[in-house]
VMD Tcl script that draws the C-alpha trace (Angstrom):
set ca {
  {-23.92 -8.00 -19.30}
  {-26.38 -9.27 -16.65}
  {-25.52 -7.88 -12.99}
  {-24.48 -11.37 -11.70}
  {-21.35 -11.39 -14.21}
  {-20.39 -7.78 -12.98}
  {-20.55 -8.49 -9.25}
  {-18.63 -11.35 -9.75}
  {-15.82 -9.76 -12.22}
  {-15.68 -6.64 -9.13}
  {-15.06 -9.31 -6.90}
  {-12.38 -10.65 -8.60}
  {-10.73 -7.27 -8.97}
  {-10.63 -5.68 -5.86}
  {-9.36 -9.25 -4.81}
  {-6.24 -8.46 -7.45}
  {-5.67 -5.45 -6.65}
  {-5.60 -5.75 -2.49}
  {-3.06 -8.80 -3.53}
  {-1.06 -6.21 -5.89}
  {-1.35 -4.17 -2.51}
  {0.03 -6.15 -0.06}
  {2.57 -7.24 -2.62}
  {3.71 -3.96 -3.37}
  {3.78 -2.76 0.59}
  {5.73 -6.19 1.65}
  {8.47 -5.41 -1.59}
  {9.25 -2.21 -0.10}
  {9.31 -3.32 3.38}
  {11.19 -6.48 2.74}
  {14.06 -3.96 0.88}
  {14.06 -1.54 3.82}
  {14.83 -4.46 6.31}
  {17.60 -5.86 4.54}
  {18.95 -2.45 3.65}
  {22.31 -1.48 6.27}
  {21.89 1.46 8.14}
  {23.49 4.46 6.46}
  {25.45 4.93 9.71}
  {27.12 1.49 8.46}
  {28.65 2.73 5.31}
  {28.18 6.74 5.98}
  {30.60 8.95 8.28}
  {28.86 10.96 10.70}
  {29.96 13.82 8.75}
  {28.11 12.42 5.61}
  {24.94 11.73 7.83}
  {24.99 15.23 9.31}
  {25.22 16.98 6.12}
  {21.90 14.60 4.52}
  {19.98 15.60 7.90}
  {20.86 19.06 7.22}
  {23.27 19.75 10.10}
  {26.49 21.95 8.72}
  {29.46 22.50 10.96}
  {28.20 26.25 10.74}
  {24.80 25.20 12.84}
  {26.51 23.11 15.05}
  {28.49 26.28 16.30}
  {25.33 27.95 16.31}
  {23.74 25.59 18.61}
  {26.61 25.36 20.79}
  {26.80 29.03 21.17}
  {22.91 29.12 22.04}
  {23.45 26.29 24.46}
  {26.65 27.86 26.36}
  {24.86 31.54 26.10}
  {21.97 29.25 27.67}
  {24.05 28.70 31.30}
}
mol new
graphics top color blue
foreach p $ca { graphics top sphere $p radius 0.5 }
foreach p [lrange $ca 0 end-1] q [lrange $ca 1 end] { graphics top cylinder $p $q radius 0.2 }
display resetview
């Protein structure tokens, strides 16, 4: 395969796959934007307990704060 042909076929191809890329990166952004906010459909309850925070740390972190003054 003479050299010209295999520049030209590598040109081609990193040219498809930056436009698979950007592609792929604008799907996922595109999704995120037009997903709602889980604060939307989600109690705060529902969002606390996803991020981790329990009723149980909350007391803790009261407690700190008021022991704290």
């Amino acid at each position: 395969m003479p050299i010209e042909k295999l520049a030209m076929d590598a040109t081609f191809d990193a040219a498809r796959f930056a436009a698979a890329a950007v592609k792929d990166t604008w799907s996922v952004l595109d999704a995120a934007a037009e997903k709602p906010a889980p604060s939307r459909y989600l109690g705060a309850k529902a969002v606390q307990a996803i991020q981790g925070v329990t009723d149980q740390a909350q007391k803790i972190a009261g407690a700190a704060v008021q022991a704290a003054n």
